[in-house]
N, C-alpha and C positions, 0 to 999 in steps of 0.2 A: 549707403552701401549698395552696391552694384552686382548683382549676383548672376550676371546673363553666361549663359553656357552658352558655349559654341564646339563642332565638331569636326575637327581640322581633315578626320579622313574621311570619306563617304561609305553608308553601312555596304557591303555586298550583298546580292542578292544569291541566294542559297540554290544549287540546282537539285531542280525537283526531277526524281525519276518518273518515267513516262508510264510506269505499270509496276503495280506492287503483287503482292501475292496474290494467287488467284485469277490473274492477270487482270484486276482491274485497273480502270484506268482513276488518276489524282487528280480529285477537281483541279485541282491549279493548274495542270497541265490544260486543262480542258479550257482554262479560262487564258493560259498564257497564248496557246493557239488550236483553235479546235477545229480549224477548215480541214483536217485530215480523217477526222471523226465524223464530219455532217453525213446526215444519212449513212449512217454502218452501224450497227449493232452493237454497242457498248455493254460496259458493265461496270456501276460506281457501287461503295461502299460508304457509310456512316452512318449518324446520327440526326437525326428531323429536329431542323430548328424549329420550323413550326409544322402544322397539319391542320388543312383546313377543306370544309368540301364547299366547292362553286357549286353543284349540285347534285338532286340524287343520281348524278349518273357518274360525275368526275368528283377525286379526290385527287388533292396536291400535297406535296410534304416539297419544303426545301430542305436540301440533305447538305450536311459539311463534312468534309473527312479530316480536318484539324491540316491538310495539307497548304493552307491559306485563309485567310480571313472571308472569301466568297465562298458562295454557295450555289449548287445547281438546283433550278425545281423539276420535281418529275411530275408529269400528271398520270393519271391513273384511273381509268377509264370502268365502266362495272362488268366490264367481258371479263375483269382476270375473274382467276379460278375460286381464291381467297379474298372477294372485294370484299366480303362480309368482317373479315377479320382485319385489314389492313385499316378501313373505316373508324375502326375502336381505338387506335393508336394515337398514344401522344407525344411532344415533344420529348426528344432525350432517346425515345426507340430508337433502335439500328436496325438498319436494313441493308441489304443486298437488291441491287435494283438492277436488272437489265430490261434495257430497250433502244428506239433510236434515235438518234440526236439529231435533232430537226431546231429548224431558225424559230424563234420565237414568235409567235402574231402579235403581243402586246409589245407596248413599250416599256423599256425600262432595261428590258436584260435580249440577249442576242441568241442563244438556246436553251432547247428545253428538252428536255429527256423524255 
């Protein structure tokens, strides 16, 4: 018996609005094309896949807003005002994250919040 599926139309891709309430901007926009955002002051919304600290001076969370299957990381530096409390967070937290969108140093991903 021969049970192979095949899909005669191709799925569409769904258009993602560029700014939801509050006017943040959808990671997926961010990832479909973000040279309009490099260097400007953003503002993304969700939930910390993970959180983790490079050291005691930076913390990182990757954040998803369910608006795609990627995710942006933001790092987070100990000048903020609340680093003391942001530190204690785990994954699943939501956050409100503003700042600016700059090219990545490492490899792997293309910016970084």
């Amino acid at each position: 018996m021969n049970l192979e599926l095949t899909r005669n139309t191709p799925i569409e891709k769904k258009p993602v609005a560029e700014c939801s309430y509050g006017q943040r901007i959808r990671i997926a926009k961010l990832h479909e094309s973000h040279e309009p955002y490099m260097d400007h002051i953003i503002q993304v919304c969700g939930w910390a896949r993970t959180c983790r600290s490079l050291n005691k001076n930076v913390f990182v969370v990757e954040l998803h807003d369910g608006s795609c299957a990627d995710s942006v990381q933001v790092v987070i530096d100990s000048t903020m005002p609340n680093y003391a409390d942001i530190i204690t967070c785990k994954p699943g937290a939501s956050f409100k994250m503003r700042g600016k969108l700059v090219a990545s140093p490492s490899a792997g991903q293309v910016f970084d919040l």
